[in-house]
C-alpha positions as a printed Julia matrix, in Angstrom:
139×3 Matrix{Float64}:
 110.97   97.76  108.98
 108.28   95.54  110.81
 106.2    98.6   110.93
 105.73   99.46  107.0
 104.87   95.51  106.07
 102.29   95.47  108.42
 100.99   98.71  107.1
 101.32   97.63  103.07
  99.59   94.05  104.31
  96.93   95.69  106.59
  95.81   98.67  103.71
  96.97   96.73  100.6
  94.19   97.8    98.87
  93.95  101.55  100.13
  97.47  102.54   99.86
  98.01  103.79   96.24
 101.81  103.2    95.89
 104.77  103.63   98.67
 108.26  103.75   98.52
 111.22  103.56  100.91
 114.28  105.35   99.04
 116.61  105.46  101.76
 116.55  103.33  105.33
 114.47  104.45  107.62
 112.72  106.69  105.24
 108.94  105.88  103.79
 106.61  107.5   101.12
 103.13  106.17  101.15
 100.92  107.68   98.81
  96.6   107.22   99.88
  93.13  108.66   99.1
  91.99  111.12  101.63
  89.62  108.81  102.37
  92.06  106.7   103.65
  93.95  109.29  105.83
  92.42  108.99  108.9
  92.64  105.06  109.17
  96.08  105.21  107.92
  96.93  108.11  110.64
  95.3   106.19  113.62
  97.36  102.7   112.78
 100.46  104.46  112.7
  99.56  106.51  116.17
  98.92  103.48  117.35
 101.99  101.26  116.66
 104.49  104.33  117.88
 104.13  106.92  115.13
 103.14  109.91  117.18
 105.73  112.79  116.36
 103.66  114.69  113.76
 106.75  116.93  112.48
 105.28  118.69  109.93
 101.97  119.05  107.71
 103.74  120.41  104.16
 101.48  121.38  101.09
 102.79  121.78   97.47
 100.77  123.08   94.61
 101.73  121.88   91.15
  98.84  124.2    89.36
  96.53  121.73   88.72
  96.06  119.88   92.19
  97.44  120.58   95.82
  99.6   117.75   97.68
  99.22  117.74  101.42
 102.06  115.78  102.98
 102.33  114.56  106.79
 105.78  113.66  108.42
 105.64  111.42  110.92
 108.16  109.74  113.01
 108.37  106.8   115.52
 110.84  104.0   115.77
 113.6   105.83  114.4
 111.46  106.03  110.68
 110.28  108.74  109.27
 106.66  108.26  107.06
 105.63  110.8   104.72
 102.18  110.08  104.06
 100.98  111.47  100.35
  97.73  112.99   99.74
  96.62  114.74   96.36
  93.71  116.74   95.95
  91.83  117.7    92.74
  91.59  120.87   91.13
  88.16  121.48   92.56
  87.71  119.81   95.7
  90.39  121.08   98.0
  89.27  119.42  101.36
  90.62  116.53  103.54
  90.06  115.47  106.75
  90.79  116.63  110.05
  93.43  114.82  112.15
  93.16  116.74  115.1
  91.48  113.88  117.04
  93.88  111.56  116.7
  96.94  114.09  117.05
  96.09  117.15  118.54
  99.25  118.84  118.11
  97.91  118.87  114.23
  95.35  122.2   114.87
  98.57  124.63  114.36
  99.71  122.6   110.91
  96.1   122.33  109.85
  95.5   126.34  110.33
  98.21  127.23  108.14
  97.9   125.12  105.59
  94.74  126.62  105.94
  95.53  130.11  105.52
  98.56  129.54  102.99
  96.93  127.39  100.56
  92.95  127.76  101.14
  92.38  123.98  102.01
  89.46  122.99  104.15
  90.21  120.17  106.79
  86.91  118.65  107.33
  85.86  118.62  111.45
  88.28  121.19  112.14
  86.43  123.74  114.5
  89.25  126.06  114.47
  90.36  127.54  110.91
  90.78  131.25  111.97
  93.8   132.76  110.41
  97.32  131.74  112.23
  99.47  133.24  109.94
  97.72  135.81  107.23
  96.12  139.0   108.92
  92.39  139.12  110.08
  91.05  141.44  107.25
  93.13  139.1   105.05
  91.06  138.83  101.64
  88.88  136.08  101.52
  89.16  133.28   98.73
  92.91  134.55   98.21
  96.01  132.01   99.36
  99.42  133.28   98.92
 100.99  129.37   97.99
  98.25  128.56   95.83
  99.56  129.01   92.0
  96.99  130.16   89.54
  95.53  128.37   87.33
């Protein structure tokens, strides 16, 4: 996998860990601050099926996960978020087909994506209650 060595030696020092337990299947952990770099190389060298934006809540800190695929691989990129900053960065930019993802991650779990102009409910009625996320577990 051509692909993920040029990624580890391109962001050695912004990618916090990765792992690849089965072929054709990577986990790269990074700062959000990191994301949209990260995003853009992959775009870039083929990586342009966005399957999924996932979240998981632990309690303490929210996990936003992006699955993308190119090349036969599939790259989950890893992105945790403390307890009291729950925002990240827009990717609609770069992958447009991202606003849909972004929205209900939006409305599920209450997390911000930065430069996102469009974070009207998708899922969760209009006179939804505001400040309240069905996914996100209580502290």
């Amino acid at each position: 996998m051509e692909v993920i060595r040029t990624l580890v030696d391109r962001f050695q020092h912004r990618i916090l860990e990765y792992s690849v337990p089965r072929a054709n299947q990577v986990f790269v952990r990074l700062s959000r601050e990191d994301l949209r770099d990260v995003v853009r190389f992959l775009v870039d060298e083929g990586f342009t099926h966005l399957s999924a934006i996932t979240a998981l809540n632990s309690g303490d800190s929210i996990e936003v996960l992006y699955h993308l695929s190119g090349s036969s691989i599939l790259i989950t990129l890893r992105v945790t978020l403390p307890p009291d900053d729950f925002t990240i960065p827009t990717i609609i930019d770069i992958i447009p087909g991202a606003l849909l993802h972004e929205r209900e991650i939006h409305d599920l779990f209450g997390i911000k994506f930065e430069g996102n102009p469009d974070l009207r409910p998708l899922i969760l009625p209009e006179d939804w209650p505001a400040d309240t996320h069905p996914m996100r577990k209580k502290r």
